[in-house]
C-alpha positions, 0 to 999 in steps of 0.5 A: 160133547160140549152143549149150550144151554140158557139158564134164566133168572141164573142170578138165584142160588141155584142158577149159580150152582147150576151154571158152575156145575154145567161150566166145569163139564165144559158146557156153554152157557148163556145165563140171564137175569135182571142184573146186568153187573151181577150177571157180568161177576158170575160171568167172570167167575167162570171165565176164571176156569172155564174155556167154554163160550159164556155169554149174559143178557138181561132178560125179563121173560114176558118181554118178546125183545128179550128173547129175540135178542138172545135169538141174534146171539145164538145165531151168530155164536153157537149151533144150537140150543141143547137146552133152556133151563127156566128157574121160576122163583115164585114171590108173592106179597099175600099168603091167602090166595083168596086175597091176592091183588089183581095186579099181583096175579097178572103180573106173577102169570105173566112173567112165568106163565106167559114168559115161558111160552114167549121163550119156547116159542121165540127160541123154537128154531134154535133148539135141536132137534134130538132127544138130547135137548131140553126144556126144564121148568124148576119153580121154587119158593122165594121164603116159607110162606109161599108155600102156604095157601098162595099163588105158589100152587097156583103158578105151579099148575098153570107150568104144569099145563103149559108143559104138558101142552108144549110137551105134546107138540115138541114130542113129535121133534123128539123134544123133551119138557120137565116141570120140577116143582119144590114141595114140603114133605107134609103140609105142616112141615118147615121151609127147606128146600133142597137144592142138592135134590134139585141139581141131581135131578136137572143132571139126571134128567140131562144125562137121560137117567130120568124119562118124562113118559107121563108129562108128570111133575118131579116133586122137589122135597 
């Protein structure tokens, strides 16, 4: 059956992995990101084999205009929302969280933090009510050093939080919210994450092969 699922910040390695896999199952997307001409090649890229409905928007998340304007579109185009899928690719400039500006802070919690409830709760209307439909948190590291004492753990946890708060309501909708999480194998171990995992797993989850009975956090190695 063909759906429709968001996918933000769909320009990263991943969101274009992602919105392949989902378009060759004959899916529409709607993919935004912060590059308008970016967005329109991937656009074209699955025009190229793809009969499904593609749309793009330019999307920063913490502003609200963004997603109404996304809002307009669903409306008008597609029957609903199957899905959002937010990949949330944490840069900071400081490996020592105890450094970190209060400006860097604001403005990390605000675009992934604030900027994901801004979505859930503008696009609320828009999603299907079914056990079928989700929303999908993916947070991964820009480079290496994020993982190192950073503001990484910290956003990871503010996404855990807020998906167990916004799993507690849309539960009585039948809605389902997931937080996956890359994470090194040991503390000490080198950058690799993997995103063979980390599709497998969005997959799974879409295919209902994976529950979310605990609100816990999928750990990405």
């Amino acid at each position: 059956m063909k759906k429709t699922y968001i996918i933000t910040d769909a320009l990263t390695a991943i969101g274009q992995r992602l919105a392949h896999e989902l378009a060759k199952r004959g899916h529409n997307l709607i993919l935004s990101g912060n590059d308008y001409n970016e967005l329109e090649a991937l656009h074209n890229e699955l025009k190229s084999y793809s009969d499904a409905h593609h749309e793009v928007f330019l999307l920063e998340q913490a502003k609200e205009i963004d997603w109404l304007n996304m809002v307009d579109k669903i409306d008008s185009t597609y029957d609903g929302l199957n899905g959002v899928i937010f990949i949330h690719s944490i840069e900071t400039e400081d490996n020592d969280v105890y450094n970190v500006s209060y400006d860097e802070f604001t403005e990390v919690m605000n675009e992934h933090v604030w900027g994901t409830y801004l979505g859930v709760r503008t696009l609320r209307n828009q999603l299907i009510e079914t056990k079928e439909t989700k929303i999908i948190n993916l947070v991964e590291p820009v480079r290496e050093e994020t993982f190192e004492h950073n503001l990484y753990y910290a956003v990871t946890g503010a996404i855990e939080g807020l998906t167990h708060a916004i799993q507690s309501e849309l539960r009585k909708e039948d809605l389902n919210v997931y937080t996956l999480s890359y994470r090194p194998t040991e503390r000490d171990a080198s950058f690799n994450p993997n995103d063979d995992n980390a599709l497998g797993t969005i997959f799974k989850i879409l295919d209902d092969e994976i529950s979310n009975d605990n609100n816990e956090t999928i750990i990405i190695h």
